[in-house]
C-alpha positions as CSV (number, residue, x, y, z in Angstrom):
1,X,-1.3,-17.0,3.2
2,X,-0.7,-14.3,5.9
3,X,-3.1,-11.8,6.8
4,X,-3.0,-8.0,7.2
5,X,-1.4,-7.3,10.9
6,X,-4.0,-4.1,11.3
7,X,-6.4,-3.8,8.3
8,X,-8.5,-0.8,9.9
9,X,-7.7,3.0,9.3
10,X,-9.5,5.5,10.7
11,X,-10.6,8.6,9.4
12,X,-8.5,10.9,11.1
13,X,-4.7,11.0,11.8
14,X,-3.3,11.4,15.2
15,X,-0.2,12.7,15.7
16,X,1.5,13.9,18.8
17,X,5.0,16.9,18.3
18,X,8.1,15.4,19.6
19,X,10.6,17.9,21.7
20,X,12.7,17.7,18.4
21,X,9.9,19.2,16.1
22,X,9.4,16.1,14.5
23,X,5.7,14.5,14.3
24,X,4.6,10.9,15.8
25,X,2.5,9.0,13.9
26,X,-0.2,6.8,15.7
27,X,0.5,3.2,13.8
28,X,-2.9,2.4,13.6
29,X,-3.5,5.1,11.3
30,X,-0.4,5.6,8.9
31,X,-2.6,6.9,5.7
32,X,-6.1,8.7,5.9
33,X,-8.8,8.0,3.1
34,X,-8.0,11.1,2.1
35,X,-4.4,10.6,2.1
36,X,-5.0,7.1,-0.3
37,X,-7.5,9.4,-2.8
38,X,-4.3,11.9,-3.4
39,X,-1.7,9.4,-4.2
40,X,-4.5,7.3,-5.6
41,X,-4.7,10.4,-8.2
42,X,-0.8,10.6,-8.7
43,X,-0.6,7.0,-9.6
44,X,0.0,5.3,-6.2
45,X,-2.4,2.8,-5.2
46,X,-1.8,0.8,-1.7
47,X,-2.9,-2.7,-2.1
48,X,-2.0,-3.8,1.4
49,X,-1.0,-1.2,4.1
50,X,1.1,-2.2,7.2
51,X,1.2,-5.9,6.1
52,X,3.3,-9.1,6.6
53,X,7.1,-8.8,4.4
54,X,5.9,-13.1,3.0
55,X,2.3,-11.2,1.5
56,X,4.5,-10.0,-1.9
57,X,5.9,-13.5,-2.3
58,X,2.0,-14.5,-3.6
59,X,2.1,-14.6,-7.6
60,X,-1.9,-13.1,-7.3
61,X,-0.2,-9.1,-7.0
62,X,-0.1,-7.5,-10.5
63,X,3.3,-7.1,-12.1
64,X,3.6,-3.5,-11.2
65,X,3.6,-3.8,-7.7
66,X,6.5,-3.3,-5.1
67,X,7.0,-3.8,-1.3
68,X,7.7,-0.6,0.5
69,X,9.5,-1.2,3.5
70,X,9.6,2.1,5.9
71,X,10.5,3.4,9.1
72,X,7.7,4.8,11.4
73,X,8.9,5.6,14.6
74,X,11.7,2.7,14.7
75,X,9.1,0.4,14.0
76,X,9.5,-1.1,10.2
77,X,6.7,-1.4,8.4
78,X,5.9,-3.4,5.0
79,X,3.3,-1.9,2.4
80,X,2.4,-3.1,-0.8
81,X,1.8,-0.9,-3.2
82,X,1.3,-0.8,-7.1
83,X,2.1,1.8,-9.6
84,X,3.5,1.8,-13.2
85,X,6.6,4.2,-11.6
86,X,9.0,4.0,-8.4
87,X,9.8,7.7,-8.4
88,X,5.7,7.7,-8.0
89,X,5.9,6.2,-5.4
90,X,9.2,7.4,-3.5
91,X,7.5,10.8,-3.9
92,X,4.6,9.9,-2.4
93,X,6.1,8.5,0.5
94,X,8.7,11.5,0.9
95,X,5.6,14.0,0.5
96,X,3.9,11.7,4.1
97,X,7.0,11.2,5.9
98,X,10.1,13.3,4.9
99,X,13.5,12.1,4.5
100,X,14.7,9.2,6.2
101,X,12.1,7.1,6.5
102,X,11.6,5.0,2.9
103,X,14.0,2.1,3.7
104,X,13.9,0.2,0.2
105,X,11.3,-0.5,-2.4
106,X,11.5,-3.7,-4.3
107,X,9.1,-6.0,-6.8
108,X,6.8,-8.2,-5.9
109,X,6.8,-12.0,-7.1
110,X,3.0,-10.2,-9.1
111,X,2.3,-12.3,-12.4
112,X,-1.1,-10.7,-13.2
113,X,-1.9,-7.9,-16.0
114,X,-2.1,-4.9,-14.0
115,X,-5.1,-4.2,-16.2
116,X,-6.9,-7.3,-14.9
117,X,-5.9,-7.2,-11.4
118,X,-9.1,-6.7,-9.0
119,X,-11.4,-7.6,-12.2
120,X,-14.3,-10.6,-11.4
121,X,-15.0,-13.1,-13.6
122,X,-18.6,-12.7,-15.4
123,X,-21.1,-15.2,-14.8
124,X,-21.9,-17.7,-17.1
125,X,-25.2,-16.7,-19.0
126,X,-28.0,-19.3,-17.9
127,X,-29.0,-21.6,-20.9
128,X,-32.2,-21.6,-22.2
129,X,-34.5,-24.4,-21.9
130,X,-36.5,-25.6,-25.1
């Protein structure tokens, strides 16, 4: 199973003006907490940021999920993300970046209910002796 390439975000953004008026993006911090709790509200949840392109082949994603592929700088970047509409999430990632920069969006090999996805099994309850 492959891992996150950089699972850490920090709390604040940093971006540096370009001579063109257009903003750099520091890769280790694409979205803010802040950033995830407003899409979170629109219906965008990211389940893996910045990951590896093989992590949406895993059949333990829920149905509704997609791999974003974008471009950040000329670098592409993979995220997977899960919401019950793509223009969701194409909005969301328009609102961050602007135009040109959402490469593709495409399902995930996800076989879970989206409704159970995340949930933990309850314990067993402990038998009683006699």
């Amino acid at each position: 199973m492959a891992k996150n390439i950089e699972s850490h975000t920090t709390s604040s953004e940093k971006l540096s003006p370009l001579s063109n008026g257009v903003t750099e993006y520091d890769l280790s911090s694409i979205w803010t907490k802040d950033e995830k709790e407003e899409i979170k509200k629109s219906g965008v949840k990211i389940l893996h940021e910045k990951c590896d392109k093989v992590m949406a082949e895993s059949k333990h994603l829920p149905l509704n999920s997609y791999l974003v592929t974008y471009k950040v700088n000329g670098i592409i970047l993979y995220d997977i993300v899960q919401s019950h509409a793509q223009v969701k999430i194409f909005d969301a990632y328009y609102d961050k970046f602007g135009t040109g920069v959402l490469q593709s969006m495409s399902w995930t090999k996800g076989t879970v209910n989206p409704k159970l996805y995340g949930a933990t099994k309850p314990d067993d309850p402990k038998k009683k002796r006699r």
